[in-house]
Structure formats: structure tokens, C-alpha cells
C-alpha positions in Angstrom: -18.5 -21.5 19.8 -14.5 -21.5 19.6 -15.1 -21.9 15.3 -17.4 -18.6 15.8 -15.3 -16.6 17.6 -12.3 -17.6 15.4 -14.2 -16.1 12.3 -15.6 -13.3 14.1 -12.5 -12.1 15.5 -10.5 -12.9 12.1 -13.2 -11.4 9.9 -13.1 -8.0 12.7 -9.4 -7.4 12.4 -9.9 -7.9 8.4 -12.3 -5.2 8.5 -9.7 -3.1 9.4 -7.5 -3.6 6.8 -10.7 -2.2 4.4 -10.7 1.2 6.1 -6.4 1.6 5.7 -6.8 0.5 2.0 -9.6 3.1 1.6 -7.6 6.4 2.5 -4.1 4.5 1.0 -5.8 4.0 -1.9 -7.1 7.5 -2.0 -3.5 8.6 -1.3 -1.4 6.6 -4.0 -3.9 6.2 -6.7 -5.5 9.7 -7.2 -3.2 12.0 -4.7 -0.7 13.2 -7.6 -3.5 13.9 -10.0 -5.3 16.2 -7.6 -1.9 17.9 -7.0 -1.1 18.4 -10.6 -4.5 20.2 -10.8 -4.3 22.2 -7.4 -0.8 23.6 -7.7 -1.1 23.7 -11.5 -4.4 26.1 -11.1 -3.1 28.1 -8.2 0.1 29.9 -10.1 2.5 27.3 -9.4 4.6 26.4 -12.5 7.2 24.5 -11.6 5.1 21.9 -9.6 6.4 19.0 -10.4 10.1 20.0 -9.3 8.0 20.7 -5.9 6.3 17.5 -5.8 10.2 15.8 -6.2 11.3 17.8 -3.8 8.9 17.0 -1.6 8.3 12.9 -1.8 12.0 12.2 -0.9 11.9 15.1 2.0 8.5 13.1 3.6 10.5 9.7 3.4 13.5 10.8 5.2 11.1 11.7 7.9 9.4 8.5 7.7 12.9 7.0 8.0 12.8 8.5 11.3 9.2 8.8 12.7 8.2 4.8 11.3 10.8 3.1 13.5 9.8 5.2 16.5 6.2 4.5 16.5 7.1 0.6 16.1 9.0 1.4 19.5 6.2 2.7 21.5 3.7 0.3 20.0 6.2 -2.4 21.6 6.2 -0.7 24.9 2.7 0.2 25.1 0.5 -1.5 27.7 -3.0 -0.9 28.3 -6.6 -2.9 29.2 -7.0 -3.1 25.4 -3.5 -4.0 24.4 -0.8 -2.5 23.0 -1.8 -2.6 19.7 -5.7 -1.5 19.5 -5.6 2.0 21.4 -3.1 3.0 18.5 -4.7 1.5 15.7 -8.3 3.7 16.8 -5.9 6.6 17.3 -3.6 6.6 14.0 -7.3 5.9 11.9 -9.2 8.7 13.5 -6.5 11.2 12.9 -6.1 9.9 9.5 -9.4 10.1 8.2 -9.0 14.0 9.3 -5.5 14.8 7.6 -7.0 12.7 4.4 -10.0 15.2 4.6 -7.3 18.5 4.4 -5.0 17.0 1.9 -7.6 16.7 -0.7 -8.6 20.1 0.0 -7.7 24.0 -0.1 -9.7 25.5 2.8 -7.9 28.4 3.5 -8.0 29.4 -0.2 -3.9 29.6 -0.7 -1.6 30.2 -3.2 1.9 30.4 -4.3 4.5 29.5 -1.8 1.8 29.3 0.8 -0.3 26.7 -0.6 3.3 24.6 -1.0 3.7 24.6 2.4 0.0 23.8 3.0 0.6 20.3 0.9 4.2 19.9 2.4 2.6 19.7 6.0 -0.9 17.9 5.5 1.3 15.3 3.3 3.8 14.6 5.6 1.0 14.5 8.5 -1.0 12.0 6.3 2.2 10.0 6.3 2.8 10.3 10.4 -1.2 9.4 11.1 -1.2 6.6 8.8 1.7 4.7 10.0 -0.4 5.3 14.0 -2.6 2.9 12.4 -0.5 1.0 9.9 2.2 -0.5 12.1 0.0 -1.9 14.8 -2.7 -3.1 12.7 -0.3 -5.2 10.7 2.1 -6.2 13.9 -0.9 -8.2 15.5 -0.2 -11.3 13.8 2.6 -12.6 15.3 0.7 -12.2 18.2 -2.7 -13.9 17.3 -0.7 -17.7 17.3 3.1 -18.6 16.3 1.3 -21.5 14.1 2.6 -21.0 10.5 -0.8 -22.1 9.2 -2.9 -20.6 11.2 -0.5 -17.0 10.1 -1.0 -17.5 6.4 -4.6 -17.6 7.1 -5.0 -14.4 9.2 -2.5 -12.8 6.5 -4.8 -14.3 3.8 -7.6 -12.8 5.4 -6.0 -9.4 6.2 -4.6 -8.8 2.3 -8.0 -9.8 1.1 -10.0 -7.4 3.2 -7.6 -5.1 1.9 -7.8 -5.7 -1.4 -11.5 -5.3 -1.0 -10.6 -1.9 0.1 -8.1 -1.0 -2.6 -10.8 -2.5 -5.0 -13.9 -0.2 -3.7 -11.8 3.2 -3.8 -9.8 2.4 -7.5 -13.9 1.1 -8.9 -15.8 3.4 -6.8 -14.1 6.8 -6.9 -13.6 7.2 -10.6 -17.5 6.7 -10.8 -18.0 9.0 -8.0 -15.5 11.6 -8.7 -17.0 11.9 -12.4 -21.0 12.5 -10.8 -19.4 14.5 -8.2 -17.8 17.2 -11.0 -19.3 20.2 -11.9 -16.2 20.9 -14.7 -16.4 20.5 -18.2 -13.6 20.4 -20.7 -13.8 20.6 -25.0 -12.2 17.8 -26.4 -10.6 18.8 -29.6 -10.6 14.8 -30.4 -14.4 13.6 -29.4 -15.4 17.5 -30.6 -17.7 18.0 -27.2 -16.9 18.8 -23.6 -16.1 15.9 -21.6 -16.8 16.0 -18.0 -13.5 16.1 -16.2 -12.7 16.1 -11.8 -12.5 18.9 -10.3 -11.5 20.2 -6.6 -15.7 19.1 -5.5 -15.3 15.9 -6.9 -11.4 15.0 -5.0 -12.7 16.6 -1.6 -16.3 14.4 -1.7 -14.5 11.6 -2.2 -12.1 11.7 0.2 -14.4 12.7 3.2 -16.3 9.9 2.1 -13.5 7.4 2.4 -12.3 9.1 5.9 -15.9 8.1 7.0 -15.9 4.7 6.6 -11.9 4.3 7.7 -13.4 5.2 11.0 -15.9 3.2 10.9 -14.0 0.5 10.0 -11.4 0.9 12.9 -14.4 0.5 15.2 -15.1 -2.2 14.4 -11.7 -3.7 14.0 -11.1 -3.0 17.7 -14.4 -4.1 18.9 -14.2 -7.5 17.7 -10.9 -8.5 18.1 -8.5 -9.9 21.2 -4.9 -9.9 21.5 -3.4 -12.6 22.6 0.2 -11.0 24.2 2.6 -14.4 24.5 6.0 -12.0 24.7 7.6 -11.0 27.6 7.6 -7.1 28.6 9.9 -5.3 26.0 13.3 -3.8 26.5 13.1 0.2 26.8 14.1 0.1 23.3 15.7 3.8 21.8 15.3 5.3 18.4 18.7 4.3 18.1 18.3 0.9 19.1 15.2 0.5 16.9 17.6 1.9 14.2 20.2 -1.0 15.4 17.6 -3.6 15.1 16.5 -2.9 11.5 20.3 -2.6 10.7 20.8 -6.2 12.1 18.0 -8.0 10.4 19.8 -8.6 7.4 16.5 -10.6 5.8 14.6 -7.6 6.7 16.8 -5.3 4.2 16.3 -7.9 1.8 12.8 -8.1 2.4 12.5 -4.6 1.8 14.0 -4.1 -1.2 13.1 -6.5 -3.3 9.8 -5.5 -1.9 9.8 -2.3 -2.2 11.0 -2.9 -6.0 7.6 -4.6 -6.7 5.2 -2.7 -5.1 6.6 0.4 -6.8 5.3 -1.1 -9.9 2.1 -1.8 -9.3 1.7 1.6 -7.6 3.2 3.1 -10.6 0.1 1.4 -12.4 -2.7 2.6 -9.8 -1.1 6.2 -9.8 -1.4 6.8 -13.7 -4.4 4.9 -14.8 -6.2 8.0 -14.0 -4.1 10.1 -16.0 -4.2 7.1 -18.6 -7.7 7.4 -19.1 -8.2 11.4 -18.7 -5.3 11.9 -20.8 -4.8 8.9 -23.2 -8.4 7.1 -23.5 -10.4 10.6 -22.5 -12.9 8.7 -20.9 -12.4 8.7 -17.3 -15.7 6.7 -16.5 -13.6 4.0 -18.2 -11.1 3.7 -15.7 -13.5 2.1 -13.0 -13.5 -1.0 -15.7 -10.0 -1.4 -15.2 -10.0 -1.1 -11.9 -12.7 -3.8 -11.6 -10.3 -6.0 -14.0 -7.7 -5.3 -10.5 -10.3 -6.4 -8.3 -11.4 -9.5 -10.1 -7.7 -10.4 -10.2 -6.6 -9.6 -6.3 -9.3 -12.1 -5.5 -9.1 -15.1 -7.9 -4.6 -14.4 -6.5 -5.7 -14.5 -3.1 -6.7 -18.0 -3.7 -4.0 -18.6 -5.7 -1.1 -18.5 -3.0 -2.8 -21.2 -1.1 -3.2 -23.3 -3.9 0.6 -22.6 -5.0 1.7 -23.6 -1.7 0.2 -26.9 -1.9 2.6 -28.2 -4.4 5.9 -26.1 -4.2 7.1 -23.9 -1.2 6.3 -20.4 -0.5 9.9 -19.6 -2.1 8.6 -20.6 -5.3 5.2 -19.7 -5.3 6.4 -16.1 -4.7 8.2 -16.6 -7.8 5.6 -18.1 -10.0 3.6 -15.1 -8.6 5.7 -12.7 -10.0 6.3 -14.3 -12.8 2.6 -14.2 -13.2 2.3 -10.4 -12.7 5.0 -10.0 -15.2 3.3 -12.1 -18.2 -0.1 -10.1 -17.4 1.5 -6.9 -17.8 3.7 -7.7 -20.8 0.5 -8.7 -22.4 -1.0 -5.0 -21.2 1.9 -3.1 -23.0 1.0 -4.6 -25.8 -2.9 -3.5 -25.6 -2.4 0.0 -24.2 -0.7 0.9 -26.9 -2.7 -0.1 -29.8 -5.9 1.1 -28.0 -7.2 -2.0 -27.3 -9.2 -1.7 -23.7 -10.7 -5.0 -23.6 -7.6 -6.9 -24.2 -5.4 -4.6 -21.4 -8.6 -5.6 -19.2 -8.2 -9.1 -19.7 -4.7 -8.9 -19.5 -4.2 -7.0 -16.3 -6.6 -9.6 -14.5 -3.9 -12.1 -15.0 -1.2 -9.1 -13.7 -3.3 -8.7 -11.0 -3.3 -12.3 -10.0 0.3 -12.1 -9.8 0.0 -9.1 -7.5 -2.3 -10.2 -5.1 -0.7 -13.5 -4.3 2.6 -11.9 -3.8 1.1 -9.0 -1.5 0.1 -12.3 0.9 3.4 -13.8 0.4 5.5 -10.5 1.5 3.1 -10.7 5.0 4.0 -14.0 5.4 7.6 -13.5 4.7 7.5 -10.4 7.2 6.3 -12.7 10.2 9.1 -15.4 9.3 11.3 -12.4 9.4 9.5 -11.4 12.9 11.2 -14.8 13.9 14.2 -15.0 12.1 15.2 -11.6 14.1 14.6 -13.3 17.5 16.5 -16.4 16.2 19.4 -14.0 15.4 18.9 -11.3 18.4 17.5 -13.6 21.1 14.2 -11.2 21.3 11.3 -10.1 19.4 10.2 -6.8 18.0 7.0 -7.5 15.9 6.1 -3.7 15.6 9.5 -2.6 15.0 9.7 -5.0 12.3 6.2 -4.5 10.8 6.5 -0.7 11.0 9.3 -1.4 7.8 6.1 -2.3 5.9 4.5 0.7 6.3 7.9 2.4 5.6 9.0 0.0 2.3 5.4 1.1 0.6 5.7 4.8 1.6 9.4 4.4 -0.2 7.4 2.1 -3.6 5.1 5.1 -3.4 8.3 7.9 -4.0 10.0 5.1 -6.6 5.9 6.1 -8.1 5.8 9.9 -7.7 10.0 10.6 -8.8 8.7 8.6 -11.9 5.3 9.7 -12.7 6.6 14.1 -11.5 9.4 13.1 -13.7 8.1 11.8 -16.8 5.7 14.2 -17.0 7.5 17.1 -16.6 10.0 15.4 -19.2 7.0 15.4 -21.7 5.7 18.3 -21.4 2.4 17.3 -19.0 -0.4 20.1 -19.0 -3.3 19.4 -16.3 -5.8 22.4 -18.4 -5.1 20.3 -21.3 -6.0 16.8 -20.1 -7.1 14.9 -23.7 -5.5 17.6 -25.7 -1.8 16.9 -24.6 1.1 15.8 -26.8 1.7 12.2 -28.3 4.7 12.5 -26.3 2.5 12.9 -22.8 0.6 10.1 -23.7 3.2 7.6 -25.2 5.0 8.6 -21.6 1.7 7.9 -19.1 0.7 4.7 -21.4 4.8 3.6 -20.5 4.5 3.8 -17.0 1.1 2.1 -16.8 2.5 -0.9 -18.0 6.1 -1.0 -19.3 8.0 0.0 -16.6 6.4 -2.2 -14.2 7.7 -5.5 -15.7 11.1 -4.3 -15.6 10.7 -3.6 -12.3 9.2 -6.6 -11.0 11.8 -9.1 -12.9 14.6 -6.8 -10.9 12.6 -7.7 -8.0 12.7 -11.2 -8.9 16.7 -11.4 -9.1 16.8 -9.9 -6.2 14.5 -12.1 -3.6 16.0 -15.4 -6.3 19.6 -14.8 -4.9 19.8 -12.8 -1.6 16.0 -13.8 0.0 17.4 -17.2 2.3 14.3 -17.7 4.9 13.0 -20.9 3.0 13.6 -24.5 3.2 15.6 -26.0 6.2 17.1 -22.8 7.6 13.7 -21.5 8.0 12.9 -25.0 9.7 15.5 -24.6 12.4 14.4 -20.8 12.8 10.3 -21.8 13.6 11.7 -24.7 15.8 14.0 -22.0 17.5 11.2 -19.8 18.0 8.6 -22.3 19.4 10.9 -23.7 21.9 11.3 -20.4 23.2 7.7 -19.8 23.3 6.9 -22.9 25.4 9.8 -21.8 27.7 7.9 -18.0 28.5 4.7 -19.4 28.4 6.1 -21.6 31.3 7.7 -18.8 33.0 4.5 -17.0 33.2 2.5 -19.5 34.7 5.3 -20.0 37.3 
């Protein structure tokens, strides 16, 4: 009975992580494509300045806002928790804004239609981190085992994956039957179907249906077990303090950040790789399936890693992996050759996925290294600097893609008919400028990264001793 509800409540929380990755995938793999063709279509010329403008703007605010909702998941106490009421809340609310971003309702244009994507993208932002930071704070509080962590971090990263995999496979596929636009191809001499407002909008109502869903049953099934003493009243500007005195936390999140960028720089233009460069956007759904193929053979990867070396160095062989993998892709892209960038970035992908699990296990050894160095916890105030260090990979993604193409020359109306210059720059950020992004990364977490090996010993010991002492305090 105890092995059922383990897996039942594991496998519910995991769930949850499907319905996040469904509208986050949504929002950093095919976002800047549909706002290329919006604004581009509506009169707007100079969108791309806009869309600069705009993804640094949305971070300073989530600079602000991310911290504060870690703070009042931390002091939030109800019958279900402080964690669930949010996580139902921030999903439902987010599966509405996703449903408005990836539309044009009110019909605008010009400046008004800016200020129509200015709001329902920063909103996105502000109702996915309601659901973000207390979905992924709940694992410090599920057990203070290091084990038993790397398996419900295991199981949370492969759920999401799942999720990343079924919108990056799914909504090319469905986006494409969805269309009602056609485009002539000067190259294949035929129109070609191409996406169109319909076919962004299906999708994304689609995916706000099942994040729902999903939340349901992620708070349904599962239990928190609450082990920490009542918070202090924390301010923003003592939330502020607390990130500013974790010292592995800034680490963590720019070396972090660093890597993510890159593979979000991969999922952002593969649909402008394969609309633009291949012309074939049915195609891309094969490359993602090469991403999902990956993510799952490198969640089983970190385990094994970890068998033989310590998570220091598995999260280096890891992104050492991803680097190889994409190397091999550059190569491919550029001479055409789909099968081998397929094969290829399976083996990037494998790099990927194990160091996605690594950086949540790394975040709950930071969880304790910051009451080892403050004398307290703050899970969600820590865990909110996940949702915050991908939202910042995610601007690395859109100041690189808004800025290369408006560098070449990018024309949405012309999709397959652009410049060699257009395409030489999308096929450069698919695959190039991620490996120089993650070996940076590498240097980084190599030389400043110190939560490994007998420091990190004394830190768990720290941190369990204090555990036993509340544990007793409560019972008293």
C-alpha cells in the first residue's frame, strides 16, 4: 500500500509538470514565429526592434514579480498546503492568457496591437510563474533524502519532457492540418501549405485545455508533507537579500541560464529552420521526435552517470554530451543533410535532458546550502529563481533570434523565398551558437559551481541534524 501511494502520488505531481511544459513549450518554441507573422501582417515594420524592446522590459518585471510570489508561496497556509492552491490558480489563469497571446480578438493594429502583445506577454509571464514556483518548490518538501530527491526530480523532468516532446512533435503536425494558408514556393514551384493565425490560436487553446487538466490532477493526487517551521514575514526586499546571499544560487543561475538559452535557441528556430530553410514544415515534427527520443534515453542517463562518478561530473559529461551532438548537427544542417542532424541531435538531446535533471537536483542542494549559510529555509524563494533563470535563457533566445533576423534581412510573407543570408543565419542559431554557449556554461559551473564532494557532505549533515531537531520540537 505505502509502494502504491508512493507511485501514485510521484506519478500525480509528475503529471503536472506535462501541463507547464505544454503552454512553455507553446511559449518558447513557436511564440516569436507567430509574432513575426502577427505584427509583420498588421502594418508593423519595425517589429523586431519591438520584440527587443519588449523581452528585456518583461524580465525586469519578472526580476521583481518572481521573488515576490516565492514569498507568499512561503507564507501561504491552507487545508491543501501552501503549495497546491497556487499551483491550480497560476495553471488556470495561464491556460487563459496562453489562449489571448496566440490571438488577435479585438482585431488591432499598429501601436495598439503592440500594447496588446506587451500586456498578454508579460501576463503569460506573471500566471506562469503562479504555477511554476510552487510546482517545482515541493520537493524539498516531499523528504530531505538525497535519493529519494533525484528520483522525484527524475520523475518531474521526465513528465516534462513528455510535455515539451508532445507540443514540439504534435503542434507542427497540428498547426500544418489546422492552416487554411497557402504560399508559392519559387524553389519546389507549387504552393506549400504554411501556419497561419487559425492554425497558432487551435493550438494553443488546445494546449491550455489539457494544462488544466493536468493541474487537476496534479493536486488531486498528491500530499505535502510540510517539515519547516512557520516562515519569517519575509519582504520583497528581504527576498531580494536572500537571493543576493546565496552565492551558489547566482552561480547556479548563470551557468544555467547559459545552457538553457541554447537549447531554447534550438526549439525557437527549428520552426523557422524548416519553413524557411528546409520549406517543409511537416518535417520539423521528425526533429522534434529526434528531441523526444533523446530527453528520454538522458533521463536514464544521469542515474546511470551517477553510479560511477559524482553528480559534479556527470553534469559535465552531460554537457559535454550535448556539445558533441550539436557539433555533429552544424555539420548536417548545413549541407542539407536531415537524417544525419536527426541522428545527431538525439545524442544533443541526451546531453540536455540529463543536465535539465542535474540543475533540479543542484537547486535542492542549493535549497540546503542556503539554510546551512542563513540558518533558515526558503524553498520557494529559491525555486522561484528557476522559473526566473529560463524566462532570462528565453530573452538570451529572442535578443538573438529578433536580432539575427533583422540583421539578415528576415521577411515572414516570404518564408522559403528569403535570402541565403536569412537562412545561413536561422541554420547558425539552430545549431552553432548553442555549443559555444554551452562550453561557456561548462567553464563556468567547472570553476565557480562548489556544492560537490565533502562541502556538500557537511551541508546535507547540517541540514538533517536540523531537521531531526524541528521535527522534535513539534512533537513536544
Amino acid at each position: 500500500m505505502n509502494a502504491l501511494k508512493f507511485i501514485k502520488g510521484k506519478l500525480g505531481y509528475g503529471v503536472g509538470a506535462v501541463g507547464l511544459d505544454l503552454s512553455y513549450g507553446m511559449f518558447y518554441s513557436f511564440l516569436a514565429k507567430y509574432l513575426t507573422y502577427t505584427l509583420e501582417r498588421n502594418g508593423i515594420r519595425n517589429y523586431n526592434l519591438f520584440l527587443l524592446i519588449l523581452t528585456p522590459i518583461a524580465r525586469l518585471w519578472d526580476g521583481i514579480n518572481d521573488p515576490m510570489m516565492g514569498t507568499i508561496v512561503d507564507n501561504t497556509h491552507t487545508r491543501l498546503g501552501k503549495y497546491r492552491p497556487w499551483i491550480l490558480t497560476g495553471s488556470c489563469l495561464n491556460a487563459i492568457v496562453l489562449i489571448f497571446l496566440f490571438s488577435n480578438p479585438f482585431k488591432l493594429s499598429g501601436a495598439g496591437l503592440c500594447v496588446y502583445v506587451a500586456i498578454t506577454y508579460i501576463l503569460w509571464g506573471m500566471t506562469n510563474t503562479l504555477a511554476d514556483i510552487p510546482y517545482w518548490s515541493m520537493i524539498p518538501s516531499f523528504t530531505s533524502d538525497p535519493k529519494e530527491r533525484n528520483l522525484i526530480s527524475t520523475v518531474a523532468r521526465a513528465f516534462s519532457g513528455l510535455g515539451q516532446g508532445i507540443v514540439t512533435i504534435g503542434a507542427p503536425l497540428l498547426m500544418t492540418a489546422f492552416s487554411r494558408t497557402t504560399e508559392y514556393s519559387i524553389e519546389k514551384q507549387a504552393d506549400v501549405k504554411v501556419y497561419d493565425e487559425r492554425s497558432f490560436l487551435f493550438s494553443a487553446i488546445i494546449c491550455s485545455a489539457c494544462l488544466i487538466i493536468f493541474a487537476l490532477v496534479c493536486v488531486g493526487t498528491t500530499k505535502e508533507r510540510i517539515t519547516t517551521t512557520k516562515s519569517e514575514k519575509f519582504t520583497l526586499g528581504r527576498a531580494l537579500q536572500i537571493v543576493k546571499s546565496n552565492d551558489q544560487l547566482l552561480i547556479f543561475m548563470l551557468f544555467s541560464m547559459i545552457s538553457n538559452a541554447g537549447w531554447y535557441l534550438t526549439s525557437g528556430v527549428a520552426v523557422y529552420y524548416f519553413d524557411v530553410v528546409v520549406g517543409n514544415t511537416k518535417k520539423q515534427s521528425a526533429f522534434s521526435t529526434a528531441s523526444a527520443i533523446g530527453s528520454v534515453v538522458g533521463m536514464l542517463l544521469l542515474p546511470v552517470l551517477t553510479k560511477y562518478m559524482s553528480k559534479r561530473r556527470a553534469y559535465q559529461v552531460s554537457l559535454g554530451v550535448a556539445a558533441f551532438g550539436y557539433a555533429g548537427m552544424s555539420v548536417c544542417a548545413f549541407s542539407g543533410n536531415l537524417v544525419g542532424l536527426n541522428i545527431f541531435y538525439i545524442i544533443g538531446a541526451i546531453g540536455i535532458s540529463s543536465m535539465f535533471i542535474a540543475q533540479t537536483i543542484f537547486l535542492a542542494d542549493i535549497v540546503d546550502y542556503g539554510e546551512f549559510k542563513m540558518g533558515f529555509r526558503a524553498e520557494s524563494i529559491t525555486f522561484s529563481m528557476k522559473g526566473f533563470l529560463q524566462k532570462m535563457a528565453y530573452t538570451v533566445q529572442t535578443i538573438i533570434l529578433f536580432a539575427t533576423n533583422g540583421l539578415t534581412g528576415y521577411s515572414e510573407e516570404l518564408h522559403m523565398n528569403n535570402s541565403a543570408a536569412v537562412k545561413n543565419g536561422i541554420t547558425a542559431m539552430l545549431c552553432v551558437i548553442p555549443v559555444a554557449l554551452f562550453l561557456i556554461s561548462l567553464v563556468i559551473f567547472s570553476t565557480k559551481f562548489k556544492l560537490h564532494g565533502s562541502f556538500m557532505d557537511e551541508v546535507t549533515k547540517t541540514v538533517t541534524e536540523n531537521q531531526k531537531r524541528r521535527e522534535l520540537a513539534q512533537d513536544e
